[in-house]
N, C-alpha and C positions, 0 to 999 in steps of 0.2 A: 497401498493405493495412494496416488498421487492427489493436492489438493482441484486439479481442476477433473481431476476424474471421478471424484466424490462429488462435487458440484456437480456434473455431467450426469450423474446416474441416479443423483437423488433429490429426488423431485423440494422434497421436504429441505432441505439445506439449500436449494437454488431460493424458493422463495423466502426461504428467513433471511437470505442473504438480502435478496432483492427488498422483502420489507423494512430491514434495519437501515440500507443503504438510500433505502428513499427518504427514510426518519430526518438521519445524518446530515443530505443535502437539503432539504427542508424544498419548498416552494421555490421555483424560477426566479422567481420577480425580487428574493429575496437572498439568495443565494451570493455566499461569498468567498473569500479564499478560505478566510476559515472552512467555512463548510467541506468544502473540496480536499481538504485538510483530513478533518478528520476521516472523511468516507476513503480516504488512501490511507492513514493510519490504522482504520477497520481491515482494511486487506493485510495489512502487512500483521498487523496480532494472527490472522488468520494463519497467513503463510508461516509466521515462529510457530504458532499452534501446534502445526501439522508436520513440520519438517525442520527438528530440532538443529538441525546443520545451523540455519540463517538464526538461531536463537544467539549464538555466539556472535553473527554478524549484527546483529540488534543491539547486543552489550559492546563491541566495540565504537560502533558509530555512537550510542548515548542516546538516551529518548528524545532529549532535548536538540539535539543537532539535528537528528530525523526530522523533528516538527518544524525546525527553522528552514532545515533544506526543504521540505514539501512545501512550506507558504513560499517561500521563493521562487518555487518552480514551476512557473505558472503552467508552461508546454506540459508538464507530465501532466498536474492537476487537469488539465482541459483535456487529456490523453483518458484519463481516468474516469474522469466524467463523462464524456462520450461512447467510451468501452461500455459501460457502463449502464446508458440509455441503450445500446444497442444490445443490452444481456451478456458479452464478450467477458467474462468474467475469468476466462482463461487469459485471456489477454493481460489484461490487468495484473493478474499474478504474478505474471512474466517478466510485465515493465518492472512492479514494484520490487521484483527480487532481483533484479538488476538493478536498481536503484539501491535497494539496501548493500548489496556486494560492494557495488562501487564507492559510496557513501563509507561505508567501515573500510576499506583498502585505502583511501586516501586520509580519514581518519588517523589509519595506522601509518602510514606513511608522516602523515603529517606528528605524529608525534617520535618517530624515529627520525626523524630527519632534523639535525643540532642547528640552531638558529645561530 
């Protein structure tokens, strides 16, 4: 079973998802990239969690490059956080594993490629 089909079919994981990621973002008024930050790096532990494939993809790109790419990013970040408020929880898995792919591809490019 895939990660947005377990979110899908269990009630129990939708809202633990839903209460941690409320944690994560904290209050509106107060909300920041960090914030946005971590609640995308909560999806993406998820999605290695679940589907050991993108856990190689995680080790290539580096934790640290992930975090510096997501504070950066602000369109995905606000992508995320809208998915988000709207419950779209499969959505979000989507972006972020395409985010992670792409991230570790260029990654790997960028250290194959002789300066």
């Amino acid at each position: 079973m895939n990660l947005c089909q377990a979110i899908d079919t269990n009630k129990q994981l939708f809202d633990m998802i839903q209460m941690v990621g409320n944690t994560l973002l904290g209050e509106t008024k107060d909300r920041t990239q960090i914030n946005k930050s971590f609640l995308a790096i909560y999806f993406i532990n998820l999605i290695v969690l679940e589907d050991k494939r993108f856990l190689e993809a995680y080790k290539n790109a580096g934790k640290e490059n992930i975090l510096i790419s997501l504070y950066n990013s602000e369109i995905i970040l606000e992508e995320v956080e809208q998915n988000f408020h709207e419950n779209d929880f499969c959505q979000i898995v989507r972006l972020l594993s395409h985010f992670l792919i792409n991230l570790a591809a260029n990654t790997l490019n960028t250290k194959t490629t002789p300066s």
